[in-house]
C-alpha positions in Angstrom: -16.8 12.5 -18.0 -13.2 12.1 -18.3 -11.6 11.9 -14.5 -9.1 14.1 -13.0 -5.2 13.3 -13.3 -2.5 13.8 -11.1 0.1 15.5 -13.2 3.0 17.2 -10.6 3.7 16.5 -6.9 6.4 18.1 -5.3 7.7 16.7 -2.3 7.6 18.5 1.2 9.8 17.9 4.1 8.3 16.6 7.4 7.8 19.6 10.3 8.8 18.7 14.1 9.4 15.0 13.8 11.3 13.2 16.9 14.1 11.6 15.5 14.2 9.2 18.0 10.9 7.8 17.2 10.0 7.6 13.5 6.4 8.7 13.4 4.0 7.4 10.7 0.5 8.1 10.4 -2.1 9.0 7.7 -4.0 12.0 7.0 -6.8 12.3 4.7 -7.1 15.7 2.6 -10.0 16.8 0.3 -9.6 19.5 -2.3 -11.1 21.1 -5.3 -9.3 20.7 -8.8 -9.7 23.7 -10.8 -10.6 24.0 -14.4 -6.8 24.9 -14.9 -6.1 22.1 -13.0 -4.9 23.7 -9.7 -5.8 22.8 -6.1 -8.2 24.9 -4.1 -9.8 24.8 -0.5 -8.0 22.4 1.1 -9.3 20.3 4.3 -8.0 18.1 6.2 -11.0 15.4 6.8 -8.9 13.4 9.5 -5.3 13.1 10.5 -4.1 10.3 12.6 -0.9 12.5 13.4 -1.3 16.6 14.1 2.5 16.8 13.1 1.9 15.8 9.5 -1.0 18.0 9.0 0.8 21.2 8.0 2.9 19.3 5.4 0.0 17.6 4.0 -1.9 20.9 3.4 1.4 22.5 2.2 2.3 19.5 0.0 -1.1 19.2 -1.8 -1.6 23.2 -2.4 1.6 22.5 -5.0 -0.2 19.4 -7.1 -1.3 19.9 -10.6 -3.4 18.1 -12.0 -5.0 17.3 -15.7 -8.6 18.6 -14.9 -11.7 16.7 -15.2 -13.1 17.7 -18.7 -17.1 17.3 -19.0 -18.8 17.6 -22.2 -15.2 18.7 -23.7 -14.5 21.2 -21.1 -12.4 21.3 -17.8 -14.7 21.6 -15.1 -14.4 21.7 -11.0 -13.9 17.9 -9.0 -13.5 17.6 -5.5 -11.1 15.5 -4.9 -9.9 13.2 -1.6 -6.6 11.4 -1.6 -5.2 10.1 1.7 -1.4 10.3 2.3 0.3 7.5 4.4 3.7 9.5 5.9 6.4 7.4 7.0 10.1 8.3 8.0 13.1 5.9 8.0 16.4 5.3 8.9 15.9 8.8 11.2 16.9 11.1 7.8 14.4 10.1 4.7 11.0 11.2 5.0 8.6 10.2 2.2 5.0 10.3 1.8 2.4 8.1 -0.6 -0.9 8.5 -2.2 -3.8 6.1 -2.4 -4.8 6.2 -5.8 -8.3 5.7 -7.4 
């Protein structure tokens, strides 16, 4: 079975985040990979900060990936990734992605 590649991320911008008080924190998202290599039924499995929750969700429903192909054809994976969010210098907001 061939795994499932991330192909696309867009980035999103972090919701209702003190500026005074860079927040980090991590949330962990699980999500099925279509056969065309879109996400599906996202959940969030934990998230150590309740402000970076929506962005997660939104920021994952715009990934595309190259599917997992089984037996020569794309088939469904589900799929966890956590996301580690960090802001700094009060103005850039990044996210990254644990990879398998």
């Amino acid at each position: 079975m061939k795994p499932h590649i991330l192909v696309l991320i867009l980035a999103a911008a972090l919701t209702d985040c003190a500026p005074r008080r860079p927040p980090n924190g991590t949330v962990v998202v699980r999500f099925v990979v279509n056969e065309q290599g879109e996400v599906e039924n996202v959940q969030v499995v934990s998230s150590a900060n309740s402000k970076f929750t929506k962005t997660a969700v939104s920021s994952v429903r715009k990934w595309r990936f190259k599917p997992t192909v089984k037996d020569g054809k794309p088939v469904k994976t589900t799929v966890e990734k956590t996301m580690e969010f960090r802001l700094k210098d009060e103005a850039i907001d990044y996210y990254s992605i644990t990879q398998e």
